[in-house]
C-alpha angles and dihedrals in degrees: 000000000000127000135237089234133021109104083114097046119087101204143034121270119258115257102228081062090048090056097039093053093038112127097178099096085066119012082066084100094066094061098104088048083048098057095034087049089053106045093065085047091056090045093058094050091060091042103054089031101240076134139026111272087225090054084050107043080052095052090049092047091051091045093054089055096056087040087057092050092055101046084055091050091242093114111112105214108214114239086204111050120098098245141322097284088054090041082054112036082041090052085036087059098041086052100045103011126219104352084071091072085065088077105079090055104125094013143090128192081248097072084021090066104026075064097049092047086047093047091044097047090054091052098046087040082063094041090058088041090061095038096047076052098061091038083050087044093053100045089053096045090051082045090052094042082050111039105131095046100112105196128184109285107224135218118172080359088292122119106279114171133322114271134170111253089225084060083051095046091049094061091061089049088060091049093055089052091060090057089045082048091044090045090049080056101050089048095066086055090060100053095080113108108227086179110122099024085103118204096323113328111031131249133297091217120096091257117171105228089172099053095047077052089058093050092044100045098237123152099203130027110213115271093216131032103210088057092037091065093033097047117109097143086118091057083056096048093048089046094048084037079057107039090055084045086060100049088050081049091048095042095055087041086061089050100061091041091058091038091047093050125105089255101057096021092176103120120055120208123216114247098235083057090058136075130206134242106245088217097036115071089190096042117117114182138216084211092145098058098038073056094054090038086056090045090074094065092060091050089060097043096055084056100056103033077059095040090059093044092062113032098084102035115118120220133313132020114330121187089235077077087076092074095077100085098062088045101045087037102060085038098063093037092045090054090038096064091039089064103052097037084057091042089047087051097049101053090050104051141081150204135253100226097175090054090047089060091045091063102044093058082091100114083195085080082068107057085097093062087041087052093051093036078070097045081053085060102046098275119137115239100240096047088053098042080058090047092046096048094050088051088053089043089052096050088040091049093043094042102240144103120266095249078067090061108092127230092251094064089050105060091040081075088041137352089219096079112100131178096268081075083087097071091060098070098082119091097223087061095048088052091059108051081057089101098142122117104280102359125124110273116120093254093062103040085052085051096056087031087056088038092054093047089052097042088049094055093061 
């Protein structure tokens, strides 16, 4: 296949560098953004006259038939070609012969490709947008199914306070709107059009940058052309956006596992979520989410493998730049089917109600609500977070609850407590005395619960 370059080169390439700077196997995935891409491109030439507007209108004709064969799936994508822009402009001459080789007037592969990547990048922002949504949607709808389930509220893994699922769940409903937020950012950064800056310092024909933005839908045309074909600072953001977006994804993930194991057993998998031991027979699996935990590795990984290809790479393109769409490919797939498979798993599974309640029968979980029944009361935090703690120490050391502790003993460690402590040992109580602004009673969780459905319905 013929290259896009060679007419000062005296002999053929090798093949084992054909085959070591080929891109083909991957940049496949920015041929839509490629013909759409040139045929504004093609449609500039003809408009400003750098070309003839028959040649033009041929090339885009030509351009929307390839683009038509590849949006049915009928497009052959050539092994052997160098990359998609050769694979195209190669299939674009053999169906319309030698005008095609008017396209690439006023363009390199440098700001060809730095416009696909871009076009690419917004399209897949809005993809993950949607798809953080849904994820969003699910965890708010199990909240809602679920809204009266108190479960043990955790610190360092340990029992903590009582708090309601749907308050926990929502935390995690609040992380995935900062990568929403963080996506909304990079994408900004995106919507630059390299397109027209050539291969470093632009072109010395008449070309039209803003009206190939128009066609592009692009907001912003890129102010310099040596930054506008080295710049890959969006790939980073998206990849560290992502990879954020994974540990949020990994962290939740965690979450299930613990709260799905025989210990917890408050959370119960679908089967069609889970996997089998092939040794087990009673084994059932949280596959899924060990897969979405591991995912993460491979988001960082992306980061830092992208990071290091660029941090040493002088102005202005540098074929080592070539290395982001792997990168930034694997990345946005990776998260994507994260996302649904999480999505999938949440609207699926249940909760054990009777097991929730069974662990917060620990009247531990209420020492915090002992310690400001005593503030109430004059106390200063810190004395009655001491009272409080010997209590605990006394029923610990003795091997019973704290209802079990008499009055008496009670009042030995302050002469403040009286029998209506009792009523604080039950975690539904403890639930509702949270009335502070974003704290766990059930007013509050309905509030936030009422305020995401609203905010996801913009």
């Amino acid at each position: 296949m013929s290259k896009l370059w060679g007419g000062r080169f005296n002999k053929k390439t090798d093949p084992l560098v054909d085959k070591f700077t080929s891109s083909i196997g991957y940049d496949y995935i920015l041929a839509r953004f490629d013909l759409i891409s040139s045929i504004a491109h093609a449609k500039m030439l003809g408009k400003t006259k750098i070309i003839p507007v028959k040649d033009s209108a041929k090339i885009v004709e030509g351009l929307k038939s390839i683009l038509n064969q590849i949006e049915k799936g009928k497009f052959v994508f050539d092994k052997k070609a160098e990359d998609i822009h050769t694979n195209i402009q190669a299939t674009l001459e053999k169906k319309i012969g030698r005008v095609a080789q008017k396209l690439h007037t006023a363009r390199s592969r440098n700001d060809q490709v730095a416009t696909d990547i871009r076009m690419y990048a917004k399209n897949e922002i809005k993809n993950l947008k949607f798809k953080i949504k849904n994820l969003q949607s699910a965890l708010l709808d199990f909240g809602k199914k679920n809204i009266s389930v108190i479960i043990p509220g955790f610190t360092h893994l340990q029992h903590a306070q009582p708090v309601l699922l749907t308050h926990q769940l929502l935390a995690y409903v609040e992380m995935l709107e900062r990568d929403k937020e963080r996506l909304s950012e990079a994408y900004k950064r995106c919507d630059v059009l390299p397109l027209g800056s050539g291969a470093i310092a632009g072109s010395s024909l008449p070309i039209d940058r803003k009206y190939v933005a128009r066609l592009l839908g692009f907001s912003k045309i890129a102010e310099n052309s040596i930054d506008a074909v080295s710049d890959r600072d969006f790939v980073v953001e998206i990849l560290a956006d992502l990879s954020i977006l994974s540990m949020h994804l990994s962290r939740l993930a965690e979450e299930l596992i613990i709260w799905a194991s025989p210990e917890f057993s408050i959370l119960e998998l679908d089967d069609a979520f889970c996997t089998g031991s092939s040794l087990m027979p009673q084994k059932k699996n949280p596959d899924v989410l060990e897969l979405v935990r591991g995912s993460t590795g491979n988001a960082y990984g992306n980061l830092i493998a992208f990071l290091t290809t660029m941090k040493g790479l002088p102005l202005a393109y540098n074929r080592d730049m070539q290395l982001d769409k792997p990168a930034l490919f694997n990345a946005a797939e990776g998260t994507i089917i994260c996302l649904e498979v999480l999505c999938g798993l949440i609207r699926t599974a249940g909760i054990n109600k009777n097991q929730a309640l069974i662990l917060c029968a620990d009247e531990f979980l209420c020492a915090t609500d002992l310690a400001e029944y005593l503030v109430k009361k004059g106390v200063a935090f810190k004395e009655a977070h001491e009272i409080v703690g010997k209590i605990c120490a006394l029923a610990y050391g003795k091997k019973i609850f704290l209802s079990e502790v008499p009055l008496g003993e009670w009042k030995k460690y302050s002469a403040r407590f009286e029998k209506d402590v009792y009523q604080l040992l039950d975690s539904s109580a403890s639930i509702k005395s949270k009335r502070s602004y974003g704290g766990t009673s059930p007013l509050s969780v309905k509030r936030q619960l009422s305020d995401w459905k609203r905010k996801l319905k913009k």
